[in-house]
KEZA-737739 format. One line per field, with one value per residue (C-alpha): x, y, z. Coordinates in steps of 0.001 Angstrom, whole numbers, m for minus. Example, Ala and Ser with C-alpha at 12.3 -4.5 7.8 and 13.67 -1.06 7.14 Angstrom:
BEGIN
x	12300,13670;
y	m4500,m1060;
z	7800,7140;
This chain:
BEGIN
x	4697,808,565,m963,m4235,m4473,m7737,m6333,m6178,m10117,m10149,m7036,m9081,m12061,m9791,m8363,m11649,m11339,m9195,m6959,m3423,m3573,m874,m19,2020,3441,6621,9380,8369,4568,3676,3026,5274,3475,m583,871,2127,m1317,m2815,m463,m1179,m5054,m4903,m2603,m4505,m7283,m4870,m5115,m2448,122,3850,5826,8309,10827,12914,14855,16338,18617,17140,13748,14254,15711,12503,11403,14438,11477,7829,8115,10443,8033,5046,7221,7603,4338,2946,5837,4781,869,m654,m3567,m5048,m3570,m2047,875,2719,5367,6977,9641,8377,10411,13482,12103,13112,9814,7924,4694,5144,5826,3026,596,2170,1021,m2221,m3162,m2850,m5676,m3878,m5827,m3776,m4024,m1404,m648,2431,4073,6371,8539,8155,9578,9014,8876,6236,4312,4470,5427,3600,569,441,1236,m1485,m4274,m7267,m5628,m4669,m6726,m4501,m4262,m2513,m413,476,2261,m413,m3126,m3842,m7021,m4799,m2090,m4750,m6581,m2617,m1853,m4925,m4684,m7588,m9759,m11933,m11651,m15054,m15510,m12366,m14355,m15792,m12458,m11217,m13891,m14464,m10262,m8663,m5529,m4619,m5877,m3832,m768,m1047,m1902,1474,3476,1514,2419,6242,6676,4095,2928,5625,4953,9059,8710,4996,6106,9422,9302,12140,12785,16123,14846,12069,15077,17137,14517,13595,17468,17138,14190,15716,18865,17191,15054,18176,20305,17815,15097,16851,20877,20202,17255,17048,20897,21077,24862,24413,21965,22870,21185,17595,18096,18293,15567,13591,14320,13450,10046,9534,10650,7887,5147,1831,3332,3074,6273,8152,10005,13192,13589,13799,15973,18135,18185,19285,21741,19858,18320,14493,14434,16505,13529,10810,12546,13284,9881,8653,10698,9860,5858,6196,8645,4989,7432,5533,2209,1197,m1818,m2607,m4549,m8300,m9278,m12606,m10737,m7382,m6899,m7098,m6333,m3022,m3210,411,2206,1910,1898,3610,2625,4760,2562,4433,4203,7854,9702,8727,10250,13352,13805,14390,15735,13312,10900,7700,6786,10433,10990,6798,6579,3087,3906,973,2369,2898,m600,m2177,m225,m2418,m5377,m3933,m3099,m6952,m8570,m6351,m7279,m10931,m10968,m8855,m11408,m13987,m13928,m13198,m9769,m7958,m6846,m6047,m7238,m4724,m5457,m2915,m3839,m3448,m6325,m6229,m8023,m6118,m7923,m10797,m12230,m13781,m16241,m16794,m20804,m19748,m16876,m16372,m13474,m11543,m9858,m7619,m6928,m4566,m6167,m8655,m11189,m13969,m16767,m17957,m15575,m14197,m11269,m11810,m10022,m12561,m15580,m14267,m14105,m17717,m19137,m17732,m18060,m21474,m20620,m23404,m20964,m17664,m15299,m13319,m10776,m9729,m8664,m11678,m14765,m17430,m20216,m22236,m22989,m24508,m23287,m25459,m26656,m23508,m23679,m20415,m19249,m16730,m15298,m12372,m9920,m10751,m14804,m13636,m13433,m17143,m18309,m17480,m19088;
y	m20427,m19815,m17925,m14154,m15256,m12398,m10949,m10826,m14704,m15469,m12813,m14774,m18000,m16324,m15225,m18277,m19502,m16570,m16716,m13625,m13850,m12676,m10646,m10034,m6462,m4673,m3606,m6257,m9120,m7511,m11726,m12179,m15269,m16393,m16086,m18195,m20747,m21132,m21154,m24032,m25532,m25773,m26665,m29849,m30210,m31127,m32932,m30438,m29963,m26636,m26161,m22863,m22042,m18409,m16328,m15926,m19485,m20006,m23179,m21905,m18756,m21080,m22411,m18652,m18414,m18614,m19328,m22115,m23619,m22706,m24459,m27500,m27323,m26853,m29261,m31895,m31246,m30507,m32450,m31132,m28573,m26585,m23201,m22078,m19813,m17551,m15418,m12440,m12055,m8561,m10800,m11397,m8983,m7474,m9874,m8006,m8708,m12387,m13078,m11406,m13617,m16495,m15219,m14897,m17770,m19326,m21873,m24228,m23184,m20352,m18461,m16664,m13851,m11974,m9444,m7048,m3469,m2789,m174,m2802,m4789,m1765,184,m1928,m5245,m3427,m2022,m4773,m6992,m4449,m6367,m9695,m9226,m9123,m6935,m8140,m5378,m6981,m4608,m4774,m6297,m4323,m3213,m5339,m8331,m7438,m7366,m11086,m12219,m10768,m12084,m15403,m15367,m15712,m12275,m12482,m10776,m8962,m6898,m3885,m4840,m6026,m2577,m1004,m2498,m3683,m68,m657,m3445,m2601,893,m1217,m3229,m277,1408,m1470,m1595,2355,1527,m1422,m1507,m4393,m6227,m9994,m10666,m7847,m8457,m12181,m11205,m12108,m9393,m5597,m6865,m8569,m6463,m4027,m6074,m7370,m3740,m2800,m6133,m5176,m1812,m2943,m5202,m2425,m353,m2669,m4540,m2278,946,997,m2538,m1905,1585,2200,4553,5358,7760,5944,7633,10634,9207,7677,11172,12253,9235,10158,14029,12957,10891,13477,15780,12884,14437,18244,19812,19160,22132,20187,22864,22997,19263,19298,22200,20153,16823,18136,17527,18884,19699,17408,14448,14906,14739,11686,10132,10738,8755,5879,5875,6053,3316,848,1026,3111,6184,7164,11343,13016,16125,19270,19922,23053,24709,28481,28611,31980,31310,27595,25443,23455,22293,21088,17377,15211,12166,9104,6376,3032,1237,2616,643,1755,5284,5107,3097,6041,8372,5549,6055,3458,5453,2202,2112,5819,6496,9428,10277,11264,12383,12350,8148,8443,10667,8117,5692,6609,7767,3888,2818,5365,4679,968,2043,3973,1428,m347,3176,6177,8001,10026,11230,15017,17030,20704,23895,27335,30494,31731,28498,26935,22908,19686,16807,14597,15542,12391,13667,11123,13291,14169,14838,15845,14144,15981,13847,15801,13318,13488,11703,12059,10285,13277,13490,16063,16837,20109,20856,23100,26288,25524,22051,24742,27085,24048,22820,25919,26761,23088,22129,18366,15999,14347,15122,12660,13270,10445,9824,6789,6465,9053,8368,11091,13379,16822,18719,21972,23217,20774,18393,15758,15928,11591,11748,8158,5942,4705,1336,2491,4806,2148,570,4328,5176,2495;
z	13434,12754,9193,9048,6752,3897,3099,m1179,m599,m1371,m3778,m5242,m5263,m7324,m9215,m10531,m12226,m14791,m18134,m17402,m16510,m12829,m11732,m8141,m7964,m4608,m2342,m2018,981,1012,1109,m2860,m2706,64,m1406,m4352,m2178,m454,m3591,m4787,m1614,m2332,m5879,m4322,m1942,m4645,m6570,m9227,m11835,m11203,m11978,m9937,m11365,m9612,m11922,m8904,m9292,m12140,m13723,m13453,m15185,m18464,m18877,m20120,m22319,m25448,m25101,m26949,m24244,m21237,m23279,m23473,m19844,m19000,m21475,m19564,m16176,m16659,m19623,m21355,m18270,m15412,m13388,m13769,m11070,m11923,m9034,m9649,m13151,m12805,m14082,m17379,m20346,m22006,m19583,m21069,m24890,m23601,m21482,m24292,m26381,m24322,m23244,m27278,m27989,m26281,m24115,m21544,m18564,m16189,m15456,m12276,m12067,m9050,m8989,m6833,m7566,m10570,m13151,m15560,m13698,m13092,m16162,m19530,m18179,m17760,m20485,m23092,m20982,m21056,m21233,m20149,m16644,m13144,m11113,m7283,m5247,m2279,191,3520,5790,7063,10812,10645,9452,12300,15175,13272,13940,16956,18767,17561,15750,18468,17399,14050,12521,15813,15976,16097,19264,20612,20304,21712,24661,25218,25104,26762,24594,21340,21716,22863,19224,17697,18862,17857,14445,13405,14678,12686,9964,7974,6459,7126,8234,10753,12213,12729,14726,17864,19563,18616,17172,15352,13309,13042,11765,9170,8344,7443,5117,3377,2875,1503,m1031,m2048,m2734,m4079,m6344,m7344,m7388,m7555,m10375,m11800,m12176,m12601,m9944,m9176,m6553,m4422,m1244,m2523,m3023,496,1683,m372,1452,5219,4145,3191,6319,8415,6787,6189,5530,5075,1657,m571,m2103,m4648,m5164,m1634,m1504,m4536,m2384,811,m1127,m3147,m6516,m9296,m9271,m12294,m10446,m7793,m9789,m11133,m7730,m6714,m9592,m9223,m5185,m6272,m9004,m6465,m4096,m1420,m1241,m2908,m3725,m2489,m4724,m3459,m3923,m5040,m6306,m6081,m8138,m6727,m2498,m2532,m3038,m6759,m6894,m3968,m3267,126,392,2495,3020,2126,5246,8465,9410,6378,6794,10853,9399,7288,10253,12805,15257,16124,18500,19998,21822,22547,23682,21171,20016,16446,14975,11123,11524,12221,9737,7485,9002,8329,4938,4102,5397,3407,m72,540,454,m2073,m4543,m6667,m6862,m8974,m6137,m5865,m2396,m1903,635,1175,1850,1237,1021,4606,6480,6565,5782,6068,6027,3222,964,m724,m4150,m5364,m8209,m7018,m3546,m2068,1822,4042,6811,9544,11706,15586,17025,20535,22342,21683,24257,22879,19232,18425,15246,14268,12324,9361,9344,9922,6746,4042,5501,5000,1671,456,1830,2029,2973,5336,7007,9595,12295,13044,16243,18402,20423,20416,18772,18006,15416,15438,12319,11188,8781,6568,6590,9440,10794,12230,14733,14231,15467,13036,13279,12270,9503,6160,7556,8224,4018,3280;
């Protein structure tokens, strides 16, 4: 079976040049295990000394029992100079005070660590290696990385133009993709029993091992409800006590819940942009699921199969290629609501400019924008404003804001 090539991998390789403990953070089966294995693989392959070592596995993990007994093992297995890999560093007790631990004292080996999502990982590692760590987020696999796989590689650097100018089969992939998202195990199925059945595994480790262990969550039936709510609404503002009267839970167990889904890299919160406190929603949140397939496992239903056009699993689309965009900038996502209706579905504020992005899940044929898109433009003033859409593309100006009507698969080369 030909291997999905990740675009973290040459950042991973850059990375391992540079002193700092690398850590590789993301959902459960996102492919982290699988980047450090092609990274072992090329240090081999140059006959370079590395030592993996997975918490997972029961001998392994006693070689972190002290740090005194890892350097022993190291030291054993690597001599003088090396990289050490670490996967499912989630397993080890105050992982963060350990590693700094390490890190201070100046050793000649690299270390590289992976991890499931955790609060742990996320929040007390990072914290106790601030200043010591390169942080490589490893989500489920992009659509770009999907279509590289699914067309065997053939136009990889011109997918653009594939899509462009091969409708019918770049929409086809593009169905499958925003039924079955980007988990590696699911893309590389080869029958719809198959991803399913991979999809109802990934879920049931999830539950199992990051929230009913991990968190100690004895009820975890009711953040499972909480889940499917949320994907039934994806992209529609959240009233948290309704949620909390809908689950059966308290607005406090929600907020809760909601944490521990944001922090486990299962759903991510877009807050509202406002410049009038008075007309304009400041509170209520949206949710977007970061995997397309996890969201539609939520609510059993699979578009791809059934021929829905669900226009929420794509707004989440879009949602996941502009968050990826915006990831290493100052630049912070929102989306726009006011009391009377009006909304836009993301605002990108980039602190001197603000950019709104209206998405269409349509193949739009002429340059016309909504009214609610028309009201934020003209009380905004942006420089420059998108509409998304799966195939038109065109430019109109209203005012002075040139308005880009783009397809999806432009929009991340259009920001820029």
């Amino acid at each position: 079976m030909k291997t999905i090539r990740r675009k973290q991998l040459e950042l991973l390789r850059k990375d391992l040049q540079r002193k700092e403990i690398t850590l590789l953070v993301g959902p459960r089966q996102a492919g982290k295990t699988t980047l450090m294995k092609q990274l072992e693989q090329d240090l081999q392959a140059r006959k370079t000394a590395k030592l993996y070592l997975n918490m997972d596995i029961e001998s392994d993990a006693a070689y972190l029992q002290s740090q005194q007994t890892l350097l022993n093992k190291i030291r054993l297995e690597l001599g003088e100079t090396g990289y050490v890999f670490i996967d499912e560093i989630q397993r080890k007790p105050n992982a963060g005070v350990y590693f700094k631990g390490l890190y201070d004292m100046d050793l000649p080996y690299k270390f590289v660590l992976s991890g499931s999502g955790s609060i742990e990982l996320k929040e007390k590692i990072g914290e106790s290696l601030a200043g010591r760590k390169l942080i490589v987020p490893v989500d489920t696999i992009s659509f770009e990385e999907f279509l590289d796989y699914r067309t065997d590689y053939k136009y990889t650097g011109r997918l653009n133009l594939f899509l462009s100018l091969e409708k019918e089969k770049g929409n086809f992939l593009l169905q499958e993709y925003l039924a079955y998202g980007g988990y590696p195990a699911v893309v590389t199925a080869s029958t719809v029993e198959d991803k399913i059945r991979i999809m109802d595994e990934i879920y049931s480790a999830y539950m199992m091992r990051d929230i009913s262990s991990l968190l100690g969550m004895q009820q975890p039936e009711y953040y499972s409800r909480m889940l499917r709510l949320l994907a039934a609404g994806a992209g529609g503002l959240v009233n948290i006590s309704r949620l909390a009267s809908d689950t059966g839970l308290s607005v406090p167990t929600v907020h809760k819940y909601l944490w521990y889904a944001e922090n486990t890299f299962i759903l991510k919160a877009v807050r509202p942009y406002s410049g009038n406190r008075m007309k304009e929603i400041v509170k209520a949140p949206v949710y977007y699921f970061t995997d397309l397939g996890f969201r539609n496992y939520m609510l059993g239903s699979f578009q791809y199969n059934s021929g829905m056009r669900d226009g929420f699993v794509f707004q989440n689309f879009i949602f996941r290629i502009l968050n990826k965009a915006l990831r290493n900038s100052a630049a912070t996502l929102h989306y726009w609501r006011t009391t009377d209706g009006a909304e836009v579905d993301f605002v990108i504020d980039r602190t001197q400019e603000v950019i709104p992005v209206e998405v269409k899940y349509a193949d739009l044929k002429t340059s016309t924008l909504s009214r609610s898109f028309r009201n934020f433009v003209e009380k905004y003033k942006p420089r420059k404003a998108f509409v998304v859409n799966l195939s038109y593309n065109g430019e109109l100006k209203l005012g002075d804001t040139f308005v880009h009507f783009v397809p999806y698969y432009l929009l991340e080369e259009m920001l820029g």
